[in-house]
C-alpha positions in Angstrom: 9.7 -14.1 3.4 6.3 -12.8 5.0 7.2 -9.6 6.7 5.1 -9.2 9.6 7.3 -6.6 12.1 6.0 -3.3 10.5 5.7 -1.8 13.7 9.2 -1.9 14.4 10.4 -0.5 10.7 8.9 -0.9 7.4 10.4 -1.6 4.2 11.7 1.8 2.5 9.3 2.5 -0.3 12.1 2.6 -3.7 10.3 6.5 -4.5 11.9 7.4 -1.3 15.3 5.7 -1.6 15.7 7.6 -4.9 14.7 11.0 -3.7 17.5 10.5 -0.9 19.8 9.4 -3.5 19.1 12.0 -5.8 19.7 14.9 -3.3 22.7 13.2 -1.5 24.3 13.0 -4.8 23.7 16.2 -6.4 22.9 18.9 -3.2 25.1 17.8 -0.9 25.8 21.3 0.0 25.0 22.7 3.5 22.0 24.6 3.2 23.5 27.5 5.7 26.4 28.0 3.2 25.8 31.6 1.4 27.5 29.6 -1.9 24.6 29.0 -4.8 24.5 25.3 -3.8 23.7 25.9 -0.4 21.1 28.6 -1.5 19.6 25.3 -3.5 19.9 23.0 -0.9 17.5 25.2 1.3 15.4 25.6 -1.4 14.7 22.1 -1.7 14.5 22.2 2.5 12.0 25.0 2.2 10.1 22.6 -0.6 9.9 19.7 1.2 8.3 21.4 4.8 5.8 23.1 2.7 4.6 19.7 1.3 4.9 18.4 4.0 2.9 21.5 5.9 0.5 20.8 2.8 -0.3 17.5 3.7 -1.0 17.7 7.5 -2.9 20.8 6.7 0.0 22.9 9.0 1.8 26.1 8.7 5.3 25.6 7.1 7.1 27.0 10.3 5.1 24.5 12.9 7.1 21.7 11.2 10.5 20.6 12.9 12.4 18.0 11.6 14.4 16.0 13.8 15.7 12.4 13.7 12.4 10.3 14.2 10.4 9.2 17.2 12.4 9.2 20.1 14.5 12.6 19.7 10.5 13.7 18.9 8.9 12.8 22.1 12.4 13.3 24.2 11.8 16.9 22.6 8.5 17.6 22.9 8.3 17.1 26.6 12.0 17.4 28.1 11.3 20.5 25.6 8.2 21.8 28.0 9.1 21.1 31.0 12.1 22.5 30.9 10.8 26.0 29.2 8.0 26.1 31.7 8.8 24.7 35.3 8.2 28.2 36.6 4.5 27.5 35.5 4.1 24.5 36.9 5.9 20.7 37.5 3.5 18.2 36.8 3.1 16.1 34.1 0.3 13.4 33.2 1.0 10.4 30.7 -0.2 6.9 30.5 1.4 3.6 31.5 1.1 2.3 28.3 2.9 4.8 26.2 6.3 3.9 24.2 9.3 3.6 25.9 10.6 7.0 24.8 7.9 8.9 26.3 7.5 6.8 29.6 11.1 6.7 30.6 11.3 10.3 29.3 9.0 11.3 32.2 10.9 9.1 34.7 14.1 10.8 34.0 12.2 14.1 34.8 10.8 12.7 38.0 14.6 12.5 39.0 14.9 16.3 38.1 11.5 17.1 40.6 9.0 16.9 38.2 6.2 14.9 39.1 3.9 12.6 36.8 0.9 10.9 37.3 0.5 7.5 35.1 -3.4 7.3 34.3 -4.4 3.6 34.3 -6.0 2.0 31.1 -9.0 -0.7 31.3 -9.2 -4.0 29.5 -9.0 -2.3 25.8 -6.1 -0.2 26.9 -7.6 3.4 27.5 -7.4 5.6 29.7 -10.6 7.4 31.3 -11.4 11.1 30.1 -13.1 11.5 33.8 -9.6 10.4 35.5 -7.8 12.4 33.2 -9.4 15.3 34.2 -9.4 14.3 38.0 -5.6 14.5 37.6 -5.0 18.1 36.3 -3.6 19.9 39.1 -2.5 23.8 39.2 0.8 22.4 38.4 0.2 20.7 35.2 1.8 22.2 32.0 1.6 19.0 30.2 -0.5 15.8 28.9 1.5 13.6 26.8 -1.1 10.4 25.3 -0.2 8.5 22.5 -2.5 8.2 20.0 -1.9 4.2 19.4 -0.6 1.7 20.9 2.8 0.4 19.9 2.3 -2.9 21.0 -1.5 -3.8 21.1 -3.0 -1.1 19.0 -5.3 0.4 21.0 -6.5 4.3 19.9 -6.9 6.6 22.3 -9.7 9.3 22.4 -7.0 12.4 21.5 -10.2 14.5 19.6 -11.8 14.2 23.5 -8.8 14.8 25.4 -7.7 18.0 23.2 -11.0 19.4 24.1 -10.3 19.4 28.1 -6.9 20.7 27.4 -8.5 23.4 25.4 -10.3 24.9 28.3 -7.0 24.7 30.5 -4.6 27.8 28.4 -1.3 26.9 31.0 -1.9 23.4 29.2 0.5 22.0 26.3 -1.0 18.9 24.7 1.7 16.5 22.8 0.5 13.3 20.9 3.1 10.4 19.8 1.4 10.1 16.6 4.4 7.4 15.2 2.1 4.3 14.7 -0.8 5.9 13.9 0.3 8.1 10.8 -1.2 6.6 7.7 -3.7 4.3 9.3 -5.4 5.8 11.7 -6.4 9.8 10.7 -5.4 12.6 12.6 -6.5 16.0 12.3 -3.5 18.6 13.9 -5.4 21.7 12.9 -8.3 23.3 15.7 -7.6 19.8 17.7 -6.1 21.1 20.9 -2.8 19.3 20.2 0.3 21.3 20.8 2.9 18.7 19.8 3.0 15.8 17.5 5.4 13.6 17.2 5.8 11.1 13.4 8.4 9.0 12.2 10.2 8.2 9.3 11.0 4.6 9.5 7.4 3.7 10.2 5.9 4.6 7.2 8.4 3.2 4.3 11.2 6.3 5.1 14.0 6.3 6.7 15.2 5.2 9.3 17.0 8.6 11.1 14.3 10.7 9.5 10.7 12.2 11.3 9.2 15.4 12.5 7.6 16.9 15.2 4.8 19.6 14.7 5.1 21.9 16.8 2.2 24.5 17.2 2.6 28.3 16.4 3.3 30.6 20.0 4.7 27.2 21.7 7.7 27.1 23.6 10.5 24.6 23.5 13.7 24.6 25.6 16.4 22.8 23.0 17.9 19.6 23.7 20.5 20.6 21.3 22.2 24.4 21.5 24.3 25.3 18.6 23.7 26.7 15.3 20.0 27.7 15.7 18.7 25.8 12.6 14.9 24.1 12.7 13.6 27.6 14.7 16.3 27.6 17.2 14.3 24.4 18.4 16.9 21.8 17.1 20.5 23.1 16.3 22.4 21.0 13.6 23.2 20.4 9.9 20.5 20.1 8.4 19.6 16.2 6.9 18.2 17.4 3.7 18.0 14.3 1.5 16.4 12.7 5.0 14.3 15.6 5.0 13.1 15.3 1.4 12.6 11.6 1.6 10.5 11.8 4.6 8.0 14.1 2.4 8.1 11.6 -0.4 7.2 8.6 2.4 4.4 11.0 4.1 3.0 12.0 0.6 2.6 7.8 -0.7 1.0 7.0 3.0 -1.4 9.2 2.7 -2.4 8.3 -0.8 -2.4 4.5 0.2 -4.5 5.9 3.4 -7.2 7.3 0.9 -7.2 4.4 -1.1 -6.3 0.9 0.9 -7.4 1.4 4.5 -10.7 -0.1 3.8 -8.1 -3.0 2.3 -5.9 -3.2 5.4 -8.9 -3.1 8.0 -10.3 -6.5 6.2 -7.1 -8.0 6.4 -6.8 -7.2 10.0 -10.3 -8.6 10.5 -9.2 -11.8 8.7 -6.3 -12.1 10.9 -8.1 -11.8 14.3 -10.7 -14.1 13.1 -8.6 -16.6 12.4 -6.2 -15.8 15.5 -9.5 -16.1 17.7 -10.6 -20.0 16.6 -6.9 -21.2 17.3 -6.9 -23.1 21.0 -5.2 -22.0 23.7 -4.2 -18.3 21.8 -5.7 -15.1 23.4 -6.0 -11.6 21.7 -4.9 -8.9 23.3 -5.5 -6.6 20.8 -9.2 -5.1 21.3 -12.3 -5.4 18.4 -12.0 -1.7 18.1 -8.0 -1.2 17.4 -5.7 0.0 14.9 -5.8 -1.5 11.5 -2.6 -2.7 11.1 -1.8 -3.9 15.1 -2.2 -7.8 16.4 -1.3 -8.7 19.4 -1.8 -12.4 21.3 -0.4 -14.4 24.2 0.3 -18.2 23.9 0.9 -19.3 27.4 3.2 -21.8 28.0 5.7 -20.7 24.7 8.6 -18.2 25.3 8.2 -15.8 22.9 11.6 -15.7 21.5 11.1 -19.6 21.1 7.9 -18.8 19.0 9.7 -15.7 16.9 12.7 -18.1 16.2 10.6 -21.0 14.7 8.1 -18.7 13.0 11.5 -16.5 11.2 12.8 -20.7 10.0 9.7 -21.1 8.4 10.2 -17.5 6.1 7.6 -15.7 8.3 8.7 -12.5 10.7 6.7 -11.3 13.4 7.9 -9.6 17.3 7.3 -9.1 20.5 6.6 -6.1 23.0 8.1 -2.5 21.0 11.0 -3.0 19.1 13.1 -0.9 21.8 12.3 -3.6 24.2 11.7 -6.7 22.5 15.3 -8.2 23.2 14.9 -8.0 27.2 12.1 -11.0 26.7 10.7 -9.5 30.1 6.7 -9.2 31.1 5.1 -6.7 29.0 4.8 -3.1 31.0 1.6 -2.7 28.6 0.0 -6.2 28.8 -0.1 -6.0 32.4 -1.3 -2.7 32.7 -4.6 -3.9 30.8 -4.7 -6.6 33.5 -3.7 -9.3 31.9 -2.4 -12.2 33.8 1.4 -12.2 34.3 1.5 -16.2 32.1 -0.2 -14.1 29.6 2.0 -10.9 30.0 5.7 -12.6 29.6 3.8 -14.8 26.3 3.0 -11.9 24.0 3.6 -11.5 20.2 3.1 -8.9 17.8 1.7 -9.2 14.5 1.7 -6.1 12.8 0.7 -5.6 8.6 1.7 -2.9 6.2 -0.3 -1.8 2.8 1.8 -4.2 1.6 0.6 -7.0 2.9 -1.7 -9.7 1.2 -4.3 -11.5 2.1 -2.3 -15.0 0.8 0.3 -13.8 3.4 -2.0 -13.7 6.0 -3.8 -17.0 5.3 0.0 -18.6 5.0 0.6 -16.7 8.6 -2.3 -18.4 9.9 -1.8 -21.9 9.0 2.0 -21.8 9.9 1.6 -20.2 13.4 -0.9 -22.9 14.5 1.4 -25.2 12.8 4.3 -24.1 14.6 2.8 -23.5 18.3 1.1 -27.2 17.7 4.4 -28.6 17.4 6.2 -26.5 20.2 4.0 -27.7 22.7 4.5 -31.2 21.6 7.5 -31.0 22.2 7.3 -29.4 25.6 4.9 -32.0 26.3 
């Protein structure tokens, strides 16, 4: 099997699966018990946010651990506008960002907040100038991923932290989830206020992620209860998930430092090859995440193509993994302006450390294989 779907999960790494077994197995304890094994159980709590505070070059107490990406975005700006609406009721976003952040801000249009959707060009980005043309008196919050789920495209988060800097009423949040490990992000002195990461996305587990939340900001809870995680997120603590999200952050960033130069040739391989094949259009842009493909074969159903491809031992999607079933016209294709044939045709190819250049090569002679023969037969 070629796995090519690392945008939607990744494999867990076997360091990580142990370190969740380990703690399941022998500190199962609740770590608000007063009992010694509790007292050891938040120990190993209090271990794993300082590595993890370590790595990200954070404070301890600016890490909140929640359940992965979508609780972290639903958090970080449910969390804001909720804590400050006496501030101010406007929120700007983009109309490409992941489901959990763009329906996240229509549910809090139906509450009377207002949002403003900056457009992207052709390369998916949004303009700094219209960014700034949107901040209002009202606005307490940007929310700007900082890549693309489903094309890849980076966004110029060093740029926009700098206008929010000189705005103080401001809160910053960045869904960080596909860009951890490949594509570097500096939380200290950036302007950001919230970041959300993920588990799942970078060989953890699934159910496990953070949010970094910035020292003197201001959450209202989605969940009231116990207090734990700063009286930010109330619940028993996930411990082993915990732990084994440290694990998976610590191996990223050691393959980051030593294979992204590795990853970024096989991404150039795979676009160069993806570019001589007729009648298949990139979406992705030349200047895009290292480990994002995304292309349109007009004519194909994409489920058609995903089907025959997963026959054939090779796995690839379509649109994010949270919408990929509904087979409808891609919200962020079309935002880029890409024609509607071209929007309802696109697949995802998305590559992992993990990934070899044999796989891609076999990838690349089996697609055209494979889309040869489906239009044959629609011929």
């Amino acid at each position: 099997m070629i796995y090519l779907d690392n945008s939607a999960t990744t494999k867990p790494n076997l360091d990580v699966l142990n370190s969740f077994y380990q703690v399941s197995e022998n500190f199962f304890g609740n770590p608000s018990s007063i009992h010694a094994l509790g007292a050891k159980v938040e120990q190993l709590q209090l271990r794993a946010r300082e590595q993890i505070s370590g790595l990200l070059q954070i404070n301890p107490n600016e890490v909140v651990f929640t359940s992965g990406g979508t609780e972290g975005n639903n958090l970080a700006i449910k969390g804001i506008a909720l804590q400050h609406q006496k501030r101010g009721n406007h929120i700007i976003t983009s109309s490409i960002e992941h489901p959990s952040v763009y329906e996240t801000c229509k549910s809090l249009e139906t509450l009377g907040f207002k949002v403003t959707y900056l457009p992207v060009n052709k390369q998916g980005l949004i303009k700094i100038n219209e960014l700034e043309q949107a901040i209002t008196d009202e606005t307490i919050l940007i929310s700007i991923m900082h890549v693309n789920n489903e094309m890849g495209a980076i966004q110029p988060i060093s740029e926009i932290g700098k206008i929010v800097s000189k705005h103080p009423k401001i809160f910053f949040h960045v869904d960080a989830v596909q860009a951890l490990g490949k594509v570097p992000l500096h939380l200290e002195n950036s302007g950001i206020d919230l970041c959300t990461l993920s588990g799942h996305k970078i060989h953890g587990l699934k159910g496990t992620g953070m949010v970094f939340v910035k020292n003197g900001t201001t959450l209202f809870p989605l969940f009231h209860g116990g207090n734990q995680e700063f009286n930010i997120r109330s619940g028993t603590e996930n411990v082993a998930g915990n732990v084994s999200f440290s694990r998976a952050l610590r191996l990223i960033k050691e393959q980051e430092q030593s294979k992204l130069q590795s990853l970024e040739q096989l991404h150039s391989t795979l676009y160069s090859g993806l570019e001589n094949m007729d009648k298949v259009y990139i979406n992705t842009p030349n200047k895009s995440a290292p480990h994002i493909m995304n292309v349109s074969v007009p004519g194909l159903k994409p489920e058609t193509v995903i089907h025959a491809l997963y026959e054939k031992g090779i796995i690839i999607s379509t649109q994010s993994a949270c919408s990929s079933k509904q087979f409808e016209k891609s919200r962020v294709l079309s935002a880029c302006g890409v024609s509607d044939e071209r929007a309802t045709s696109g697949l995802r190819i998305s590559l992992s450390y993990e990934t070899t250049k044999d796989e891609i090569h076999t990838f690349l002679r089996i697609f055209e294989q494979t889309i040869t023969q489906l239009k044959e037969i629609l011929e």
